[in-house]
C-alpha positions in Angstrom: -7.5 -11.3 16.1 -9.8 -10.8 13.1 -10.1 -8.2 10.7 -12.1 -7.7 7.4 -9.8 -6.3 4.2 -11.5 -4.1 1.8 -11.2 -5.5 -1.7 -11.9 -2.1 -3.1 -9.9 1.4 -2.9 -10.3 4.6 -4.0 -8.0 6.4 -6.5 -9.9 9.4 -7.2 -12.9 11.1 -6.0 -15.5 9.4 -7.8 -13.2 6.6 -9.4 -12.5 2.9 -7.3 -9.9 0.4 -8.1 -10.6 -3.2 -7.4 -7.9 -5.3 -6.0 -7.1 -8.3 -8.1 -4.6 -9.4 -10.3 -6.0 -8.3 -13.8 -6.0 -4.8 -12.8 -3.0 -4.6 -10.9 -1.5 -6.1 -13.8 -3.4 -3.7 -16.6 -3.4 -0.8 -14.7 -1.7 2.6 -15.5 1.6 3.1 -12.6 -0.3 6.1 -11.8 -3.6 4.3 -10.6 -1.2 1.5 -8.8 0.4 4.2 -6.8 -2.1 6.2 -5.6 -4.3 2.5 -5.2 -1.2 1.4 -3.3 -1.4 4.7 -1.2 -4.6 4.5 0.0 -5.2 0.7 0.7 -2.0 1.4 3.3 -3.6 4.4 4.5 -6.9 2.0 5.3 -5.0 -0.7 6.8 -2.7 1.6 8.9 -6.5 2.8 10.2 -7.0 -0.6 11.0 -5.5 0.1 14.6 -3.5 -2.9 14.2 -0.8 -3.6 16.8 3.1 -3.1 16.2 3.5 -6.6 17.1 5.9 -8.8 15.7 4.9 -12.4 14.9 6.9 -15.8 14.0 4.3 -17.3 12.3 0.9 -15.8 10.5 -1.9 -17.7 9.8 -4.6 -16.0 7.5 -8.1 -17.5 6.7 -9.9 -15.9 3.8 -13.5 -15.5 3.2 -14.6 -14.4 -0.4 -18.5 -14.0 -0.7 -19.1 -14.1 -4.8 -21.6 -11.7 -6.3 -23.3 -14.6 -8.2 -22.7 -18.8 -8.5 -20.1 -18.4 -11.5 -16.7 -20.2 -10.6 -14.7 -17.9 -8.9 -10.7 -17.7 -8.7 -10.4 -17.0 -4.9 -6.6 -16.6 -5.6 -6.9 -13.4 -7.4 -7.7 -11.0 -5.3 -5.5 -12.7 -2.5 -2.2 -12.8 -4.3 -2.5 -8.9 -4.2 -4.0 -8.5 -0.7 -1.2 -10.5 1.1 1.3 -8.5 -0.2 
């Protein structure tokens, strides 16, 4: 089964919250919520199954804006959760 994750979520009409670490750790409790909120909201939309599983195996594919050094863990420590 494969699936692509969102890395971005909307909190307001016209505001987005990026899913990483440094935000989730900056942010107001206000922004996490409703962040929180909606990500389930487009993962529930997913159409996953209710299936259980024993064991999970994710592969992650991060595509960098530019060639800087990027912390793939970042935004994955978040996402698994």
């Amino acid at each position: 089964m494969k699936f692509t994750l969102p890395l971005r979520v909307m909190v307001s009409k016209r505001k987005h919250f990026i899913l990483n670490l440094n935000n989730y750790r900056n942010a107001h409790h206000r922004v996490l919520s409703a962040a929180k909120r909606n990500y389930a909201a487009l993962i529930f939309d997913l159409g996953l199954p209710k299936v259980q599983y024993d064991c999970i195996r994710a592969h992650y594919k991060i595509y960098p804006a530019s060639n800087r050094i990027y912390d793939g863990n970042n935004p994955v420590c978040i996402i698994d959760n």
